[in-house]
Every structure is written in structure tokens, then in C-alpha cells.
KEMAR-94654 format. One line per field, with one value per residue: residue number from 1; x, y, z of N, C-alpha, C, CB in turn. Coordinates in nm, 2 decimals. Glycine has a CB too. Layout:
! KEMAR-94654
num	c(NUM;...)
n_X	c(X;...)
n_Y	c(Y;...)
n_Z	c(Z;...)
ca_X	c(X;...)
ca_Y	c(Y;...)
ca_Z	c(Z;...)
c_X	c(X;...)
c_Y	c(Y;...)
c_Z	c(Z;...)
cb_X	c(X;...)
cb_Y	c(Y;...)
cb_Z	c(Z;...)
//
This chain:
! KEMAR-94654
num	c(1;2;3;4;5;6;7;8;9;10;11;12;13;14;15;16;17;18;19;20;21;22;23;24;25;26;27;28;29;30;31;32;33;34;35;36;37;38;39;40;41;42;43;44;45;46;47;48;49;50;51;52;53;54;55;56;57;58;59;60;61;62;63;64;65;66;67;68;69;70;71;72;73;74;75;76;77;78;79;80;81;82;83;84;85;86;87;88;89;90;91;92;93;94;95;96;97;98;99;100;101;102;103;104;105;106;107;108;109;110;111;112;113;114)
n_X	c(2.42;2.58;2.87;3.01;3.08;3.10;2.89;2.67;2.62;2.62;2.38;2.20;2.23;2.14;1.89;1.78;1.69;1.49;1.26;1.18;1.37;1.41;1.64;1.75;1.89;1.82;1.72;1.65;1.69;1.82;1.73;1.88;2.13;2.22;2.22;2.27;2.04;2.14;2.30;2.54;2.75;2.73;2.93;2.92;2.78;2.48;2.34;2.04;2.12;2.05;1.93;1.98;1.68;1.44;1.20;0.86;0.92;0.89;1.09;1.21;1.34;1.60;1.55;1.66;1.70;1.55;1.44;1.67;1.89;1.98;2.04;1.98;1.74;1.57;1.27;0.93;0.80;0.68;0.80;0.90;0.74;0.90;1.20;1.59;1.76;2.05;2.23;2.43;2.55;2.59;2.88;2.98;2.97;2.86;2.51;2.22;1.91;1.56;1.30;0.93;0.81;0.59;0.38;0.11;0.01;0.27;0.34;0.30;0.19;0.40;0.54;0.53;0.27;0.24)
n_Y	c(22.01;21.79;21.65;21.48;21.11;20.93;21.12;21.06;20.81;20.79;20.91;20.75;20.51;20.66;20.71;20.57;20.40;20.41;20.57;20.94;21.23;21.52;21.77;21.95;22.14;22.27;22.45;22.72;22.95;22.95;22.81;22.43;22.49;22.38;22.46;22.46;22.55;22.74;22.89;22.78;22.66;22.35;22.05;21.77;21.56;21.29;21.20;21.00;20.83;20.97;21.22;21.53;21.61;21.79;21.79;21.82;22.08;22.14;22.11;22.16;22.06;21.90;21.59;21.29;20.94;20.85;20.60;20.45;20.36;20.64;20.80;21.08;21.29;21.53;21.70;21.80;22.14;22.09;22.00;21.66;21.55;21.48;21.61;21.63;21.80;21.99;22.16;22.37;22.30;22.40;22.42;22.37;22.18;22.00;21.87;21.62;21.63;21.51;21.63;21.72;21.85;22.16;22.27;22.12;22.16;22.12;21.83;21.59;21.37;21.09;21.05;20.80;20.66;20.61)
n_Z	c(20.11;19.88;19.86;19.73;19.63;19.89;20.06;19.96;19.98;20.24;20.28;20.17;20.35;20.57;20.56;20.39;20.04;19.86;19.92;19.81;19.78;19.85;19.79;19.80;19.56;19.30;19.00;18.92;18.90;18.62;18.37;18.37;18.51;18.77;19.11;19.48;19.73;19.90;19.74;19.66;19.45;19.25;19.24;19.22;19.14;19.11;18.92;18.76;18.46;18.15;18.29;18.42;18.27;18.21;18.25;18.01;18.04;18.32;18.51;18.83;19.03;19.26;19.34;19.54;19.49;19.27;19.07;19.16;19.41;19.58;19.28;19.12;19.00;18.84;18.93;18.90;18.98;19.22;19.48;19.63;19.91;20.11;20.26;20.27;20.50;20.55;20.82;21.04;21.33;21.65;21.77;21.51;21.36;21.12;21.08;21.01;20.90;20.85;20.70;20.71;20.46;20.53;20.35;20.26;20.01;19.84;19.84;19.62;19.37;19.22;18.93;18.88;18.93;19.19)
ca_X	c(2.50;2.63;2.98;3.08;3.00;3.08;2.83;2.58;2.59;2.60;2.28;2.13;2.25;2.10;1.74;1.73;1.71;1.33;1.17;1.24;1.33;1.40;1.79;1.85;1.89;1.75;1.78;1.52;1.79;1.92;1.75;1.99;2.24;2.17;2.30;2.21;1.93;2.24;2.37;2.65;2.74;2.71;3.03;2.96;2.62;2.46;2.20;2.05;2.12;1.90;1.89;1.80;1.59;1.33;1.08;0.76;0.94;0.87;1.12;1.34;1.40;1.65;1.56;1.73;1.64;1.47;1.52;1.80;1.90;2.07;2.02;1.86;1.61;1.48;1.15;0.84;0.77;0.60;0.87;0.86;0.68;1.01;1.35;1.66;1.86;2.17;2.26;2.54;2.53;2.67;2.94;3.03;2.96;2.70;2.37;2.15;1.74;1.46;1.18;0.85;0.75;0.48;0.25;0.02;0.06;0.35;0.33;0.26;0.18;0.51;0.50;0.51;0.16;0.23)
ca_Y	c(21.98;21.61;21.68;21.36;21.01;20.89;21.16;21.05;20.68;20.82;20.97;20.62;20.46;20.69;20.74;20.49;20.44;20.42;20.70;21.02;21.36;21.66;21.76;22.12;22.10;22.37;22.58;22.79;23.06;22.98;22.66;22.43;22.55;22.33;22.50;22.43;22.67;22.87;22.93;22.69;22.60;22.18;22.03;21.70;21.51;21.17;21.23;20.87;20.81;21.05;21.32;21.59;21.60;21.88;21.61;21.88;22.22;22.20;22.02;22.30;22.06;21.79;21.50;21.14;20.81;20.79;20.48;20.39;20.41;20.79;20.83;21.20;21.32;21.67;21.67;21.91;22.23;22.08;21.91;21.55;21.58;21.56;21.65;21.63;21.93;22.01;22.26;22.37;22.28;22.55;22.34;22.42;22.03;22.00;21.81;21.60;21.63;21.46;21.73;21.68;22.02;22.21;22.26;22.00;22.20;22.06;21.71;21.57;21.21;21.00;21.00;20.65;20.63;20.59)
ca_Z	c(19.99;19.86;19.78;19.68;19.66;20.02;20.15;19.91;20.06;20.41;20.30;20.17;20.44;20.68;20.48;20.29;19.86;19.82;19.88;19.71;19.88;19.77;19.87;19.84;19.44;19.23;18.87;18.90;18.87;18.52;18.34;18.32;18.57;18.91;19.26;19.60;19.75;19.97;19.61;19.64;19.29;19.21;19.23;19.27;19.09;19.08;18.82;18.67;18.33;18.12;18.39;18.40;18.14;18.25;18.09;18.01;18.09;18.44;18.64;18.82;19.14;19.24;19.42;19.51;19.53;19.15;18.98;19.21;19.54;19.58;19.20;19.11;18.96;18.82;18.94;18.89;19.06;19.36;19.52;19.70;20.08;20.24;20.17;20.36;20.53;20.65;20.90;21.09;21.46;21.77;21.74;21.39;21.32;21.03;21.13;20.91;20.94;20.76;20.73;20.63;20.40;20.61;20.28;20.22;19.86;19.81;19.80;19.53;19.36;19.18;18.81;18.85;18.98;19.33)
c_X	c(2.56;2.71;3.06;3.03;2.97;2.95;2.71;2.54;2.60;2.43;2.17;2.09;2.16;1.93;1.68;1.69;1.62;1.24;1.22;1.24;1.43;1.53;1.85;1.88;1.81;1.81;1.66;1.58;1.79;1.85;1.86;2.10;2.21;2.28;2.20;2.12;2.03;2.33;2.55;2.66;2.79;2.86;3.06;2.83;2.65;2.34;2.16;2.07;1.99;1.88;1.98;1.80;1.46;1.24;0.89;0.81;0.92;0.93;1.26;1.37;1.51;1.58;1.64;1.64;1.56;1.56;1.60;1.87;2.01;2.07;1.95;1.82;1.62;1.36;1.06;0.89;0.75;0.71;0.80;0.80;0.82;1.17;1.43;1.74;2.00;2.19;2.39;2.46;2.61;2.79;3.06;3.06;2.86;2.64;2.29;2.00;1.68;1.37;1.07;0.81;0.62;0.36;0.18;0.02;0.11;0.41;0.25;0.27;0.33;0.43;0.50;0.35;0.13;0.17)
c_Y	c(21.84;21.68;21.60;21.21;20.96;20.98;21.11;20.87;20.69;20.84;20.83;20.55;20.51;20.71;20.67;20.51;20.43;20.56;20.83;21.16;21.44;21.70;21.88;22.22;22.21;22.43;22.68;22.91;23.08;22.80;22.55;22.36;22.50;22.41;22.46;22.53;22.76;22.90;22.85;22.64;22.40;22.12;21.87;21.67;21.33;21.13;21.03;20.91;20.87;21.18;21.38;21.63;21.71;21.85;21.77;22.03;22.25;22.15;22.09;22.20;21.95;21.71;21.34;21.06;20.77;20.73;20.40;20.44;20.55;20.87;20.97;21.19;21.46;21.64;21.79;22.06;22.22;21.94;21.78;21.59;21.60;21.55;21.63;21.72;21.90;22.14;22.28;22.38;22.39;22.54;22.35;22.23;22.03;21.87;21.77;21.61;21.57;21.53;21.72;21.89;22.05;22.20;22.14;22.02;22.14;21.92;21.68;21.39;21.19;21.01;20.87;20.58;20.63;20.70)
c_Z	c(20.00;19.77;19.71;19.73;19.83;20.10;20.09;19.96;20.20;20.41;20.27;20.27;20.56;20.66;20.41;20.10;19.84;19.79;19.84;19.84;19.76;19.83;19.81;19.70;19.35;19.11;18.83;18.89;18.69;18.47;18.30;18.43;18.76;19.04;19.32;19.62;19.85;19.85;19.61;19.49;19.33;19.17;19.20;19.20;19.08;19.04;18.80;18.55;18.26;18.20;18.37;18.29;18.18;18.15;18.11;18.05;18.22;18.59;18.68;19.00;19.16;19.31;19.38;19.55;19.37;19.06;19.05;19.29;19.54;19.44;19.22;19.01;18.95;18.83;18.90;19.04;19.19;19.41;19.60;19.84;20.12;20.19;20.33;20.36;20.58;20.69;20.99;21.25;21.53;21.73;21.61;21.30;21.20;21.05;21.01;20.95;20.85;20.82;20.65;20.60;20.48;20.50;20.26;20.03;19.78;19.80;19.68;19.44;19.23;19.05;18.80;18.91;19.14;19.45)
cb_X	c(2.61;2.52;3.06;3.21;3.05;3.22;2.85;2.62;2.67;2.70;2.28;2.19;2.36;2.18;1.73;1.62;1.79;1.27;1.10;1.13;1.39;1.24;1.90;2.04;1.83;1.72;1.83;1.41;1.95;2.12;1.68;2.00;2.25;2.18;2.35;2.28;1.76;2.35;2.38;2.63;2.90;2.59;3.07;3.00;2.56;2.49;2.26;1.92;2.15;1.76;1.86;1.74;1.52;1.35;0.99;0.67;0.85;0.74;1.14;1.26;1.29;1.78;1.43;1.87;1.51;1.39;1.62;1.87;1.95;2.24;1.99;1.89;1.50;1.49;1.12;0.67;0.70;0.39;0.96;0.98;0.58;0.99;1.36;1.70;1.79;2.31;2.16;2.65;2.57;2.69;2.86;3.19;2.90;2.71;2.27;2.18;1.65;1.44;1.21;0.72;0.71;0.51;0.26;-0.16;0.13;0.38;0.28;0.32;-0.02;0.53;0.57;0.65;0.13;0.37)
cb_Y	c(22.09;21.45;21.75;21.39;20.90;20.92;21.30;21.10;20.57;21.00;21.10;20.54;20.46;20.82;20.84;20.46;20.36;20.37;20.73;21.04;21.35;21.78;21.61;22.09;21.96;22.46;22.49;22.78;23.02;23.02;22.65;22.56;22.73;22.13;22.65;22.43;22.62;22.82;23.13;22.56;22.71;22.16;22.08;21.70;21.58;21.10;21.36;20.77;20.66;20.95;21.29;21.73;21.43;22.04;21.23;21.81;22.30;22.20;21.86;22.55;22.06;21.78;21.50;21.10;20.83;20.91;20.53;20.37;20.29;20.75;20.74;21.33;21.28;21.75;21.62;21.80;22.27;22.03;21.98;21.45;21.42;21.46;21.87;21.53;22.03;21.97;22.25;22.50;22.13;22.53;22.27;22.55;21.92;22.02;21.93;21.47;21.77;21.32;21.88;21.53;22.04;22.37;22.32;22.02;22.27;22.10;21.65;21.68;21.16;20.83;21.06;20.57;20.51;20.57)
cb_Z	c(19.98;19.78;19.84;19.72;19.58;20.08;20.18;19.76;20.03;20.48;20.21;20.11;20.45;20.73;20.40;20.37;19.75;19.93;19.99;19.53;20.10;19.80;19.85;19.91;19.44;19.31;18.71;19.00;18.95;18.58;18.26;18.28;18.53;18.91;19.31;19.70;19.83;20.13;19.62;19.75;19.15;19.06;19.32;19.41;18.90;19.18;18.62;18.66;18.30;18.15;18.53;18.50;18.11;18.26;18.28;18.09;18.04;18.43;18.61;18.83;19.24;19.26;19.47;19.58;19.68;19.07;18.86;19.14;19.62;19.61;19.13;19.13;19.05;18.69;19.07;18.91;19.01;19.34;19.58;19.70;20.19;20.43;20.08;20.37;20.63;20.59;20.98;21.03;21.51;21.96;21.74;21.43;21.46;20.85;21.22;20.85;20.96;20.75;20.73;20.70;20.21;20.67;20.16;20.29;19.84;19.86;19.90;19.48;19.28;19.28;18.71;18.93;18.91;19.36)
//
């Protein structure tokens, strides 16, 4: 979850503003109605200008980095290759990962041609 800006430039910072990932983001519940995938409700957004726009009916996922560094995105069905998690450590510290999605499925090419 990105609860606010500072975590959302931790996350730049640590991943960089280019490439796009997929960050937990979903309305596939309720078009519309974005929560996290542990049902956390959205408290906090840093949509671009225009977003979301579920441009063709079929964009139920979030990701950042479109257009502009940390900016989101509603994307298609087939989310970006890799997304970024958070987890709680033993510890009770929460942990960042960069995971590349297992399906090959699931990747999918950049409406921008790329």
C-alpha cells in the first residue's frame, strides 16, 4: 500500500520513474472503486491527470510510473511483468520486493508501442 506521498517517492527512489509496475491496485471488485488486493480501501492516490479512465472497458489494474515518474495508471487486465510488494517482515517491519510475475501471460506490450 502507498499511503502517502513520501512513500510514493521512497518508491521512485528505490525503483526508479521509468518503468511501469503494477502496485497492488485493483477494482475489479466494484468498477470504479480502487482498493488494494488485501482489501485495504485507497486512501491516498497519485493518479496522472485524466486517470483512471478505464480507456476501452478493460482497465481494472493500477500501476505507477505512466507518464511520470510515480504517476498511475489504470491499466488493462494483463498487468505490467513486474510489480512491487510489500510484506511484513518477523520483525513486524514491512519489507519492499520487486517481483517479476511468474506468467509469461501476463506480460504484456506498453500502449505506447514499447
Amino acid at each position: 500500500m502507498i499511503n502517502d506521498q513520501a512513500e510514493q517517492d521512497l518508491l521512485v527512489s528505490m525503483f526508479g520513474g521509468s518503468e511501469p509496475f503494477w502496485i497492488g491496485l485493483t477494482d475489479t471488485a466494484v468498477e470504479g472503486v480502487f482498493m488494494w488486493v488485501n482489501g485495504d480501501p485507497l486512501t491516498y492516490t497519485n493518479w496522472l491527470p485524466g486517470e483512471p479512465n478505464n480507456e476501452g472497458g478493460a482497465e481494472n489494474y493500477g500501476e505507477m510510473n505512466w507518464g511520470a515518474p510515480g504517476k498511475w495508471n489504470d491499466a488493462t487486465n494483463l498487468p505490467p511483468g513486474r510489480g512491487i510488494v510489500e510484506f511484513p517482515e518477523p520483525s513486524g517491519v514491512a519489507g519492499l520486493a520487486l517481483a517479476a510475475l511468474p506468467l509469461a501471460a501476463l506480460r504484456r506490450r506498453r500502449r505506447s508501442g514499447a
